[in-house]
C-alpha positions as CSV (number, residue, x, y, z in Angstrom):
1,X,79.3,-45.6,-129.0
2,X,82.6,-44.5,-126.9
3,X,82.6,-41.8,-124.8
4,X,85.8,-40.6,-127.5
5,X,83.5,-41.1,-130.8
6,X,81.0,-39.2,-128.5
7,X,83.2,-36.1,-127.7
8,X,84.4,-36.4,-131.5
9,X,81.0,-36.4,-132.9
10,X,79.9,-33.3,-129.6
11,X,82.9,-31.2,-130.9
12,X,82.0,-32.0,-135.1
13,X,78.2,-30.6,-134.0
14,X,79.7,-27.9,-132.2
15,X,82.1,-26.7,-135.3
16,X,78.9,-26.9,-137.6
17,X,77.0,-24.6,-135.4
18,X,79.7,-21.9,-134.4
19,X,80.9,-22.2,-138.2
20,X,84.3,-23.7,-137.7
21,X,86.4,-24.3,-140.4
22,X,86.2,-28.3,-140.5
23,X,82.8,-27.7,-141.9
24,X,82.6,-24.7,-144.1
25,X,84.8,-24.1,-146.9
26,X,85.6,-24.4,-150.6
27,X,86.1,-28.3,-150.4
28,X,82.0,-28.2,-149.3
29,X,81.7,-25.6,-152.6
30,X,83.3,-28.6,-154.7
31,X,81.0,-31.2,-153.0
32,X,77.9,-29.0,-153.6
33,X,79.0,-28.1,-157.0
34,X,79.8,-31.5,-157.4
35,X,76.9,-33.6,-156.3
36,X,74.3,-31.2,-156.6
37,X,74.9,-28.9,-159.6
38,X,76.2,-30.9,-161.5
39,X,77.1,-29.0,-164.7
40,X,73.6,-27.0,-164.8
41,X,74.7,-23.5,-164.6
42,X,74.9,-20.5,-166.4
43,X,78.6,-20.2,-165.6
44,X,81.7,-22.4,-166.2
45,X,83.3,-24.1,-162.8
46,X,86.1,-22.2,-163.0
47,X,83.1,-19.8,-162.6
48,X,81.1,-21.3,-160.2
49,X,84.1,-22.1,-157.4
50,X,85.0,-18.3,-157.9
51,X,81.2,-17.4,-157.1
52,X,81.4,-20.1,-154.5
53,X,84.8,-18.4,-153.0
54,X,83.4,-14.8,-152.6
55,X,80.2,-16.5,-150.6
56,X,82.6,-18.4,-148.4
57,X,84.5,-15.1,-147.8
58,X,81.4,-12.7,-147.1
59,X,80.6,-15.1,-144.6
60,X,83.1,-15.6,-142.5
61,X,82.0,-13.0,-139.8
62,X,78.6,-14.5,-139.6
63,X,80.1,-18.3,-138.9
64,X,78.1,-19.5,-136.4
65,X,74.7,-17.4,-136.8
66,X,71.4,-19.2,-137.0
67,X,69.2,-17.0,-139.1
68,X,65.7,-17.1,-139.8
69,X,63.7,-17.2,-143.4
70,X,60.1,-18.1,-144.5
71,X,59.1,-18.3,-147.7
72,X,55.4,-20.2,-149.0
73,X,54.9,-23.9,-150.2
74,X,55.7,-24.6,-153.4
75,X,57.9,-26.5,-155.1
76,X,61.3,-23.9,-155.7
77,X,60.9,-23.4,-152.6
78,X,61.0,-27.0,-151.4
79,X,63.8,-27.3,-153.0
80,X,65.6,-24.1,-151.5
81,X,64.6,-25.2,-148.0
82,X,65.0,-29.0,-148.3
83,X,68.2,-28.9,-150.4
84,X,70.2,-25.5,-150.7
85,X,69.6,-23.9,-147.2
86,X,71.6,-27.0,-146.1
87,X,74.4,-26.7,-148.4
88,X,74.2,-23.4,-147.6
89,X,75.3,-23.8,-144.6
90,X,77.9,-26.3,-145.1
91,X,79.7,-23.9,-147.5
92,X,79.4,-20.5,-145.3
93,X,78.9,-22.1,-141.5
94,X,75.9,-19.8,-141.8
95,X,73.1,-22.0,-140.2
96,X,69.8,-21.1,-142.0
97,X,66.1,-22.6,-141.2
98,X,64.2,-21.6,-144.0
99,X,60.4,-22.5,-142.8
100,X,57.7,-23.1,-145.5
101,X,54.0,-22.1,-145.0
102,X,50.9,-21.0,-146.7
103,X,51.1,-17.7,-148.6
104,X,48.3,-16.2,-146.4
105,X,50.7,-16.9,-143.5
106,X,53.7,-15.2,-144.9
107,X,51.7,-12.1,-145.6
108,X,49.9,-12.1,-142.0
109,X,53.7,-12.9,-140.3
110,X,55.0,-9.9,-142.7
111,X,52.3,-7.8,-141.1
112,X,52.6,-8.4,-137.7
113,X,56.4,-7.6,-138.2
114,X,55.3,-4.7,-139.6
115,X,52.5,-3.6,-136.7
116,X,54.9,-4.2,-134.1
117,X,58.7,-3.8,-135.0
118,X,59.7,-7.2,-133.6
119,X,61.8,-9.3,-135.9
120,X,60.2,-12.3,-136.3
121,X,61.8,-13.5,-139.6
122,X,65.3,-12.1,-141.4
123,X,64.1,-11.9,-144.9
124,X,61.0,-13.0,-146.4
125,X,60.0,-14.5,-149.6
126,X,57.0,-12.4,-150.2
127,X,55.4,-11.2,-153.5
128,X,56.4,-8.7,-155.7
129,X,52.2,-7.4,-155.4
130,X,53.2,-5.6,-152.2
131,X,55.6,-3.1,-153.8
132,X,53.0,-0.6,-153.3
133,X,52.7,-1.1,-149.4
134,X,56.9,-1.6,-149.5
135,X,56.9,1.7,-151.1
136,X,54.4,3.6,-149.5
137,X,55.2,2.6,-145.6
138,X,58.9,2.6,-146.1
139,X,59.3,-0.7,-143.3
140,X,61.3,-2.6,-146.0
141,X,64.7,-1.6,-147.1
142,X,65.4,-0.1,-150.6
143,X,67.6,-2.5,-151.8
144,X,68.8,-0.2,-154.3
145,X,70.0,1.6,-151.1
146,X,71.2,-1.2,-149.3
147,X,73.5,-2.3,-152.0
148,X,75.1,0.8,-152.0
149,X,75.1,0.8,-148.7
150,X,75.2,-0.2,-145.7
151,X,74.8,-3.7,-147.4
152,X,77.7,-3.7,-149.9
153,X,80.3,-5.5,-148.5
154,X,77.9,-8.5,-148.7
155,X,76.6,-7.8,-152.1
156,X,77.8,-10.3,-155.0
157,X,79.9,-8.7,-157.3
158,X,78.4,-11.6,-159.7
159,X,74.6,-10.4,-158.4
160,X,74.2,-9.1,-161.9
161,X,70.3,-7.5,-162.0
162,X,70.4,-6.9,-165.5
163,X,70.3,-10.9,-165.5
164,X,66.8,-10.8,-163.4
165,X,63.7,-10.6,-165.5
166,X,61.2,-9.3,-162.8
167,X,63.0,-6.5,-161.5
168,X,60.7,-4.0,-163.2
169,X,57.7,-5.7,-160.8
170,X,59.6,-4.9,-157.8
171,X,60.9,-1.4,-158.7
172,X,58.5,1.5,-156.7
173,X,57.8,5.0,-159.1
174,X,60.7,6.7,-156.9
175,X,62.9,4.5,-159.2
176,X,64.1,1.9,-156.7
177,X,64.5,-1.8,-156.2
178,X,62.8,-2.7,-153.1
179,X,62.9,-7.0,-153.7
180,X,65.2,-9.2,-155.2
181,X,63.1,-11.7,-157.5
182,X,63.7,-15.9,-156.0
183,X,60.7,-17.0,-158.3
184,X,58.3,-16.6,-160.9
185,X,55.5,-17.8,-162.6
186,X,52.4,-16.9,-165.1
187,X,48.7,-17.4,-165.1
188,X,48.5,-18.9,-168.6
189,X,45.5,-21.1,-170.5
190,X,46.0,-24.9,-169.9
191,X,44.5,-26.9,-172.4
192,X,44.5,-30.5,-174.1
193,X,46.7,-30.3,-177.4
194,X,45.7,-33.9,-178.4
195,X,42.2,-33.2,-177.8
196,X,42.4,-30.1,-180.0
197,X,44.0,-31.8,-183.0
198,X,41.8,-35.1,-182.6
199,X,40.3,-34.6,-186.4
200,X,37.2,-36.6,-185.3
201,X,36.9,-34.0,-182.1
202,X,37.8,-30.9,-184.6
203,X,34.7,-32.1,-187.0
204,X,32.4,-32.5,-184.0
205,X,33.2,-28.8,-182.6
206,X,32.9,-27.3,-185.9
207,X,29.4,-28.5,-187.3
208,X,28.2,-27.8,-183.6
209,X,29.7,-24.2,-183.4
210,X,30.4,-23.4,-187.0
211,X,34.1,-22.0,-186.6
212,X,37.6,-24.0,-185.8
213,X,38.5,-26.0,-182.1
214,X,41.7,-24.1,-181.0
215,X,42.8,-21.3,-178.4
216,X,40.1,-19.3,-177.4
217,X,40.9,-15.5,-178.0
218,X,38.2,-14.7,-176.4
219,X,35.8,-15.3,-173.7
220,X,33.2,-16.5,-175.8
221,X,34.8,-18.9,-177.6
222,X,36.2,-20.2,-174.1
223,X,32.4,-21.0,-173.3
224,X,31.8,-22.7,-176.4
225,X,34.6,-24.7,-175.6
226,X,33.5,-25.4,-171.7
227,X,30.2,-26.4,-173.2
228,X,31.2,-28.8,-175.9
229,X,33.5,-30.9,-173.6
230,X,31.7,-31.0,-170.7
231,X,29.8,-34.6,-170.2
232,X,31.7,-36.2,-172.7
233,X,33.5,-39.5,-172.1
234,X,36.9,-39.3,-174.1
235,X,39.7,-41.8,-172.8
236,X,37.3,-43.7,-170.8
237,X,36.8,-40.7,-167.9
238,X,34.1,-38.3,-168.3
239,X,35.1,-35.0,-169.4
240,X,34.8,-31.1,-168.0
241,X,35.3,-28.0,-170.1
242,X,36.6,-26.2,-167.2
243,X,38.5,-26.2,-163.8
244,X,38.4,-24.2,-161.1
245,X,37.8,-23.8,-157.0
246,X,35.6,-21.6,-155.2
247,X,35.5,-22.2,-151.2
248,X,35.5,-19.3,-149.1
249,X,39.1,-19.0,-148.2
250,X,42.2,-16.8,-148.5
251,X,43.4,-18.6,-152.1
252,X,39.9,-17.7,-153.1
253,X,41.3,-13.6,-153.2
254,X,44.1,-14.3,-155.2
255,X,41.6,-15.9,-157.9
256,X,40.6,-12.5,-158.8
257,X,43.1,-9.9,-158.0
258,X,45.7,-11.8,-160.1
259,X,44.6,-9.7,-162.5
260,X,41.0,-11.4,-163.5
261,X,39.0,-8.6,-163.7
262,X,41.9,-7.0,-166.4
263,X,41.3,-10.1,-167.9
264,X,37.2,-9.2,-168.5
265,X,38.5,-5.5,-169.4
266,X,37.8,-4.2,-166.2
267,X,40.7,-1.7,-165.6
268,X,42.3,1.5,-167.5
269,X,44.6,1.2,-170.1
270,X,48.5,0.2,-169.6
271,X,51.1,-1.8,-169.3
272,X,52.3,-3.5,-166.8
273,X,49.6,-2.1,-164.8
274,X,46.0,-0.2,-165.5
275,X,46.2,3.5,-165.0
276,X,44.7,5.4,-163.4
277,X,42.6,2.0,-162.3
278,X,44.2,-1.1,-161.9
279,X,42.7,-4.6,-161.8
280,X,41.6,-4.4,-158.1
281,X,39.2,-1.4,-159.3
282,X,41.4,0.9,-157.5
283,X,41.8,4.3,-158.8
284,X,44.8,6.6,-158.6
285,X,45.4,10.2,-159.0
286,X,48.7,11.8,-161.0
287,X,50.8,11.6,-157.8
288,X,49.1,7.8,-157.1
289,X,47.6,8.8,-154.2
290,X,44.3,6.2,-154.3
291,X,41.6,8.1,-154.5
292,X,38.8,5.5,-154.9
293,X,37.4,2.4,-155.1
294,X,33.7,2.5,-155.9
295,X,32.2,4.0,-159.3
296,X,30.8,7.0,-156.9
297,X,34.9,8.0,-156.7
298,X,36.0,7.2,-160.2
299,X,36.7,3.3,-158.8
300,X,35.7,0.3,-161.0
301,X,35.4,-2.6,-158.6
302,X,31.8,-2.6,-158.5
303,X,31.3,-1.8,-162.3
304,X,29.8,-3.6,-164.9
305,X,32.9,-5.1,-166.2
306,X,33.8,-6.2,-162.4
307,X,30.2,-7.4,-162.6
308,X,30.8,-9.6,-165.7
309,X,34.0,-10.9,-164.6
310,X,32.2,-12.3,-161.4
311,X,29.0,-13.7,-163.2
312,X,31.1,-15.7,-166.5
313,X,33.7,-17.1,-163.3
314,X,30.6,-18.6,-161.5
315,X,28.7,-19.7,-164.9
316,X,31.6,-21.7,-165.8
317,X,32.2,-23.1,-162.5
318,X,28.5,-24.3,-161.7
319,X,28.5,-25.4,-165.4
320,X,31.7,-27.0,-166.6
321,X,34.0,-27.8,-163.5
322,X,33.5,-30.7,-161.3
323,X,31.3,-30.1,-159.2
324,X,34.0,-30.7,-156.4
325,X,35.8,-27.6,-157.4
326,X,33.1,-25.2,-155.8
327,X,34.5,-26.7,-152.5
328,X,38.0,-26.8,-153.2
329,X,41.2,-24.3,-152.4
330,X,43.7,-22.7,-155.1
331,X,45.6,-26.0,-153.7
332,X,43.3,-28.7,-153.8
333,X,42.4,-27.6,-157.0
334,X,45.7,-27.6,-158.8
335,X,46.4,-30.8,-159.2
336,X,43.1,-31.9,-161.1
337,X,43.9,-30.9,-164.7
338,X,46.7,-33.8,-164.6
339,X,44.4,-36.6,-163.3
340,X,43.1,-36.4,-167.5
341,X,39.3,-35.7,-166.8
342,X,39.3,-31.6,-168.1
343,X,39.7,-30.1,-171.4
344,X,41.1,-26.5,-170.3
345,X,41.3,-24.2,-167.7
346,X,41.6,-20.4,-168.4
347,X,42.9,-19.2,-165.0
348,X,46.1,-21.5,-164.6
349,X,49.4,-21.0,-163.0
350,X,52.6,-22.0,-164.3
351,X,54.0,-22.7,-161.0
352,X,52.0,-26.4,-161.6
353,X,54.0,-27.2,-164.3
354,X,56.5,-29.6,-162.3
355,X,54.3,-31.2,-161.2
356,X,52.4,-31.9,-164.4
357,X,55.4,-33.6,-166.2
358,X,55.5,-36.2,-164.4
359,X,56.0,-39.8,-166.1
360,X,53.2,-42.2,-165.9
361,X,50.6,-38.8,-165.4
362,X,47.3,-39.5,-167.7
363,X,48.7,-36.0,-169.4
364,X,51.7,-37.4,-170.3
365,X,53.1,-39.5,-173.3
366,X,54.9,-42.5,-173.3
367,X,57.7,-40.8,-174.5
368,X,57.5,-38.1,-171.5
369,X,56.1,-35.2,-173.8
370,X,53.3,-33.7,-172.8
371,X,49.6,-34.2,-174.2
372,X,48.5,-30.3,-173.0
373,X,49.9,-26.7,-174.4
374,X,50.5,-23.4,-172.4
375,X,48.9,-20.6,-173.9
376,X,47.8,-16.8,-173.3
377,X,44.4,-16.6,-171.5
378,X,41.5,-15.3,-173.5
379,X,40.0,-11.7,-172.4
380,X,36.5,-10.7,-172.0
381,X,34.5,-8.4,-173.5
382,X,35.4,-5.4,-172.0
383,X,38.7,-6.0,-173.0
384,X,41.0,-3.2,-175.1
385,X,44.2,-3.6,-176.9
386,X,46.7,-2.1,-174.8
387,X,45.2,-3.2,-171.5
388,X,47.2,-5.6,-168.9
389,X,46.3,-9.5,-170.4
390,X,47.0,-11.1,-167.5
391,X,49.2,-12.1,-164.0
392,X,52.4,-13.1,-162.9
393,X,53.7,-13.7,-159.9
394,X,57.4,-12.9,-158.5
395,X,58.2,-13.9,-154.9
396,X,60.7,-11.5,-154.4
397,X,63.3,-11.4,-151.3
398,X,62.5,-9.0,-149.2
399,X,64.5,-7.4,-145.9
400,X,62.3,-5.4,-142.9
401,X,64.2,-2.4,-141.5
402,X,63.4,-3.8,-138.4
403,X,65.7,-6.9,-138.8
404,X,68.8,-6.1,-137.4
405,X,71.9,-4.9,-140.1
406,X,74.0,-7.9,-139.4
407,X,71.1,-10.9,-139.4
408,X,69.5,-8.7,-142.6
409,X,73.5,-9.5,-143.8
410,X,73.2,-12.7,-142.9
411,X,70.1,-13.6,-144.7
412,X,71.0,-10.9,-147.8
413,X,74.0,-13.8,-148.7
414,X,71.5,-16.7,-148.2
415,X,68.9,-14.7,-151.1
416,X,71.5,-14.4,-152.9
417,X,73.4,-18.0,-153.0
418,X,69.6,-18.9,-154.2
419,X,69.4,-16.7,-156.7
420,X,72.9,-16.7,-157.9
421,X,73.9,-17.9,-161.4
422,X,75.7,-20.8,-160.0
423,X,72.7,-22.4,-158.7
424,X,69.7,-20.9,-160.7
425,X,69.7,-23.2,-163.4
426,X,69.7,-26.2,-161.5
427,X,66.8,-24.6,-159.0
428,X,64.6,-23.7,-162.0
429,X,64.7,-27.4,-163.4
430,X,63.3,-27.8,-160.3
431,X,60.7,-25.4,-159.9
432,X,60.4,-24.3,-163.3
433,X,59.7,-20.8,-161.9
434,X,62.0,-18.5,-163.6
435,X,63.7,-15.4,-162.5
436,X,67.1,-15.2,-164.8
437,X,67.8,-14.3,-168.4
438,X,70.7,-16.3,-168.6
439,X,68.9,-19.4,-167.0
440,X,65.7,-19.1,-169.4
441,X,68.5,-19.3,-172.6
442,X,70.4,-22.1,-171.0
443,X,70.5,-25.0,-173.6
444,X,69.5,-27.6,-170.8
445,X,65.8,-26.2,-171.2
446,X,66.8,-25.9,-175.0
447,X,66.9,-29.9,-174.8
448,X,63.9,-29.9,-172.2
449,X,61.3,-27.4,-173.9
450,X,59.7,-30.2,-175.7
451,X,58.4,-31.9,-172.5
452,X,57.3,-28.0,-170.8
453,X,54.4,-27.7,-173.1
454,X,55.0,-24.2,-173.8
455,X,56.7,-22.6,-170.8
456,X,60.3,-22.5,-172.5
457,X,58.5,-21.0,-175.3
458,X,56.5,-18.2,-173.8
459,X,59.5,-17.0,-171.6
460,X,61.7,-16.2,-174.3
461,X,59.2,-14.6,-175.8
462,X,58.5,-11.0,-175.9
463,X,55.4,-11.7,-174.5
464,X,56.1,-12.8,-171.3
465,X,56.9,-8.9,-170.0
466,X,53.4,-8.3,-171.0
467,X,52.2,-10.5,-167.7
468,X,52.2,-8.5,-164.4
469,X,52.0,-8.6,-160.8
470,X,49.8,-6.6,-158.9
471,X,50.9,-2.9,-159.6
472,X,51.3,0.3,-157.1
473,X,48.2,1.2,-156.8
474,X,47.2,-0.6,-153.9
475,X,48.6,0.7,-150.7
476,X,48.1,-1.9,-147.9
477,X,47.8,-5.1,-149.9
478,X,47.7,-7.2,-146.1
479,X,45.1,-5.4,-145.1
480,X,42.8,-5.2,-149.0
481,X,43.6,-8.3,-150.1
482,X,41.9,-10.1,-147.3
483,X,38.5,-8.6,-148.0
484,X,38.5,-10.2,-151.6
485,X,37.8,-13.5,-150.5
486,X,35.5,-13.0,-147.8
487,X,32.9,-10.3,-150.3
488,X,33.4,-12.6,-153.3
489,X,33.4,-15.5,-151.4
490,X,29.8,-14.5,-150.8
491,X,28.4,-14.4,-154.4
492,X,30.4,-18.0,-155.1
493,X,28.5,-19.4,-152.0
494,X,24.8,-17.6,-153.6
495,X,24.9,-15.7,-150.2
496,X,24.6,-12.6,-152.6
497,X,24.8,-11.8,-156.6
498,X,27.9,-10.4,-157.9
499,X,26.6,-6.9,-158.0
500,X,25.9,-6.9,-153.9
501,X,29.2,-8.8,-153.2
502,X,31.2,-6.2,-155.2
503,X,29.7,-3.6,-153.7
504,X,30.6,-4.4,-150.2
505,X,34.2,-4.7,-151.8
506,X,34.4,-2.0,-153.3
507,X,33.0,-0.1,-150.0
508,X,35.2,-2.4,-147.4
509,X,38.3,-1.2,-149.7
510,X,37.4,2.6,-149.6
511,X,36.7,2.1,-145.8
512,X,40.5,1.0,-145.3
513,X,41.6,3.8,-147.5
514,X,39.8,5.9,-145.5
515,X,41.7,4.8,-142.1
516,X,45.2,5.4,-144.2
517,X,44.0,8.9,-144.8
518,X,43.1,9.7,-141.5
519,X,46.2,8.0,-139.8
520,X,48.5,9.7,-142.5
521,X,50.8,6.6,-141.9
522,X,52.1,6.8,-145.8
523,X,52.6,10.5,-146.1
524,X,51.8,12.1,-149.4
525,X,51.9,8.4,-150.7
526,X,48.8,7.7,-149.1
527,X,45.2,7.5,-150.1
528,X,43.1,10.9,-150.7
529,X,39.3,10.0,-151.7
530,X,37.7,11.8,-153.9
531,X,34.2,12.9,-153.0
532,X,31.3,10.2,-153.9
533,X,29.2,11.6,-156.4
534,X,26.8,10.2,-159.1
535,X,28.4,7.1,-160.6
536,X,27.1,8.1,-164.1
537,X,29.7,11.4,-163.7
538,X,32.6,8.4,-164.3
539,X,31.0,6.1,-166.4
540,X,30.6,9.2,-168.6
541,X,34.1,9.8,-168.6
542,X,36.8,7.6,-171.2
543,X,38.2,4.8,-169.9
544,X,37.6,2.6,-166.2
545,X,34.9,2.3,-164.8
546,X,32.8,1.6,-168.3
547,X,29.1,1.5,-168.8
548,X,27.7,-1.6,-169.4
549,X,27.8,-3.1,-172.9
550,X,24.9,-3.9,-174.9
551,X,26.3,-7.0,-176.3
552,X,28.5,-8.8,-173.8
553,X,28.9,-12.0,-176.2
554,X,30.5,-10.6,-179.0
555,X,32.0,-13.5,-181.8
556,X,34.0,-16.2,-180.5
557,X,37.4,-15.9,-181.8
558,X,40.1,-19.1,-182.1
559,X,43.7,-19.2,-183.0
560,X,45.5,-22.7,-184.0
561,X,48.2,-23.0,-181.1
562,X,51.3,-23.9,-183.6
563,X,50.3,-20.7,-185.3
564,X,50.3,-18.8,-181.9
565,X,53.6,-19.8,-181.1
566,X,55.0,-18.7,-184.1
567,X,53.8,-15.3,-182.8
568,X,55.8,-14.9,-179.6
569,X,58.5,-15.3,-181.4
């Protein structure tokens, strides 16, 4: 190379990284729109190059800025940080490294920020099951506030949160917005449609159990099912009636508080969240202040129903799952339902579903449809109408007070050229995670529902708002949610039965509210702990924590899946 090609190509570096105009502009908008979105929006292009226009002009006085991001692994994100952060920074000369690591990280990185004030990352992709610590510590910026504030000159005027379907997950009881949804996804039943119609299979259930092979309704007919299929050989592979992971490890806490034990009927009544107990067990007061944790304060995480959540999970793992799967991660575990060796699996996040469409997948027909359905998880014997049916996640942007205004600018247009209409069709035939009203009706995933096994289906269903995150009541999520894993992961490794591992949850949880109290960190948001007194006082009482049930087996209950579809309509 010449020393003239040399300078050329020095100076063409130097104008991408100070933002010159050469390399950031509305011919780069046509390019991206172009090449990479490719008709797949929600708006026309006459549209998208005016959406395109009012990014390029936002950013002109952050050309040149390197700004920092972090979101966790999996696969919308990929393709924000492989894909979009790069055209994102040919369009605005904004240069963005958008790093990807486990979700544990992201929380523990969110905490230190947090602990010490230093900025260590401009916006974070973290979940929407923090807004009670975002609410009660006040570190993250209302972005109710922020777009009326300080932060509206670099607010879309095409931002549109009517359009976002998780909002009401990241909106505090003061009424705000604290985090702009980039992804989301349910934990849904998985199951083996062909399986289920196979008339030779249906006989063989039904002389064995005496009702009809479909989706379980309930937990008992989910261990019917688990029993039946496990040890056959179907398809040439032996087969399991369940799938699952249980080694001691971070991934192993979010098996249960994404909403499991609302799942067995653990919690209060409500919608989108238990109250005055939520699925972790935690109880609130009227001002939800937490007051509890244990049944001695009016707490259910070491109650019967807790109890029976914990007992049916490891029954079905020891029994029906591979027996790999006691050693395996939320990770290592997800991709096992498409190598074609299990029947169903109740706890199942729809974030897999890329990745289980795949041509040439054992769970896939020739014709790229799939051979598995999507469907709600059954609930467990404790279980009442009007209780929370299950989880969903949204990673939600999120902005620290302590990044400073103009990188928290900076990294405010990059959530938002993410999450715009322009790009959020394309991203979610990506990622298939959701977040847009206008993307979910698009008739691209009209066309596509047919090979989605369900998703398209549940999503424009009423239904889906029915499927929460993790609600208000718990007020330090970094700092609870770590103790999950390592007191359950106990009673999955026989260490202890469920009954002593929940208890030294349910104490380690009251010990940390106990610390909040003292501190008074989170004001009159904070915890306030009832006095312990006999347990029998609350189980007495209506509602969470409940006494145990005679009969924890009640009838198994099936629906035919075409019929439950029909129903979300």
């Amino acid at each position: 190379m010449s020393f003239s090609n040399k300078t050329a190509t020095a100076i063409a570096l130097a104008l991408t990284l100070t933002g010159g105009s050469a390399l950031a502009g509305m011919e780069e908008a046509r390019q991206f729109l172009d090449e990479e979105i490719d008709g797949l929006s929600s708006l026309s292009r006459a549209e998208q190059e005016k959406e395109m226009q009012w990014f390029i002009d936002a950013a002109k006085e952050f050309q040149g800025m390197e700004i920092d991001v972090v979101s966790e692994t999996i696969t919308t994100h990929k393709y924000e940080s492989e894909v979009l952060a790069e055209w994102f920074s040919k369009i605005t000369g904004i240069q963005v490294t958008h790093d990807l690591i486990g979700e544990g990280d992201v929380i523990e990185k969110l905490q230190t920020q947090m602990q010490s004030g230093q900025n260590i990352y401009d916006a974070y992709v973290n979940d929407a099951d923090l807004i009670g610590t975002h609410w009660r510590y006040q570190q993250v910026r209302s972005l109710s506030d922020w777009i009326d504030g300080e932060g509206a000159d670099v607010t879309s005027p095409t931002l549109d949160l009517d359009d976002f379907i998780g909002t009401r997950f990241t909106t505090a009881p003061d009424g705000k917005i604290y985090q702009l949804p980039d992804q989301q996804f349910a934990n849904l039943y998985w199951f083996r449609y062909d399986w289920f119609n196979d008339p030779e299979i249906k006989a063989e259930f039904k002389d064995e159990y005496g009702y009809e092979l479909g989706v379980p309704v309930n937990w008992a007919a989910y261990d019917d099912i688990a029993e039946f299929f496990t040890g056959k050989e179907i398809d040439g592979k032996q087969v399991y009636g369940n799938m699952d992971y249980g080694k001691k490890d971070p991934s192993l806490g979010w098996r249960f508080t994404d909403a499991w034990m609302s799942m067995a009927g653990m919690g209060s009544k409500g919608e989108p969240n238990g109250f005055p107990v939520d699925e972790w067990g935690i109880r609130v007061n009227e001002d939800y202040q937490p007051v509890g944790s244990c049944m001695s304060r009016g707490g259910a995480t070491n109650s019967p129903a807790a109890v029976y959540a914990i007992e049916r999970y490891l029954h079905w793992l020891d029994n029906y799952a591979p027996p790999a799967a006691a050693g395996m991660t939320f990770s290592e575990a997800g991709p096992v339902p498409a190598q074609g060796n299990i029947a169903q699996q109740m706890f199942w996040y729809t974030a897999f579903t890329a990745d289980m469409v795949k041509d040439g997948l054992p769970v896939v027909n020739e014709d790229g449809t799939p051979k598995w359905r999507m469907a709600p998880s059954p609930h467990g014997a404790y279980w009442e109408e009007g209780m929370k049916v299950g989880y969903q996640d949204v990673g939600s942007w999120t902005l620290m007070k302590s990044t400073p205004t103009k990188r928290a600018k900076a990294a405010w247009l990059y959530a938002q050229f993410v999450t715009s209409k322009t790009v959020d069709v394309k991203k979610s035939h990506e990622g298939l995670t959701f977040i847009r009203e206008s993307t979910i009706e698009h008739e691209s995933f009209t066309e596509r529902a047919p090979k989605l096994g369900g998703l398209v289906e549940f999503y424009r269903s009423p239904a889906r708002v029915r499927w929460s995150d993790t609600g208000i009541n718990v007020p330090d999520y970094p700092k609870l949610a770590q103790l999950w894993w390592q007191n359950i992961g106990d009673a999955a490794a026989g260490a202890k039965s469920p009954k002593e591992a929940l208890t030294g949850l349910c104490e380690a949880q009251e010990q940390v509210l106990a610390r909040l109290e003292r501190a008074g960190v989170q004001g009159d948001k904070g915890p306030k702990l009832n006095e312990a007194r006999d347990p029998q006082y609350w189980l007495d009482q209506p509602g969470a924590p409940k006494p145990k049930l005679d009969n924890e087996d009640p009838e198994p209950k099936t629906v035919p899946y075409d019929e439950l579809v029909k129903s979300w309509q």
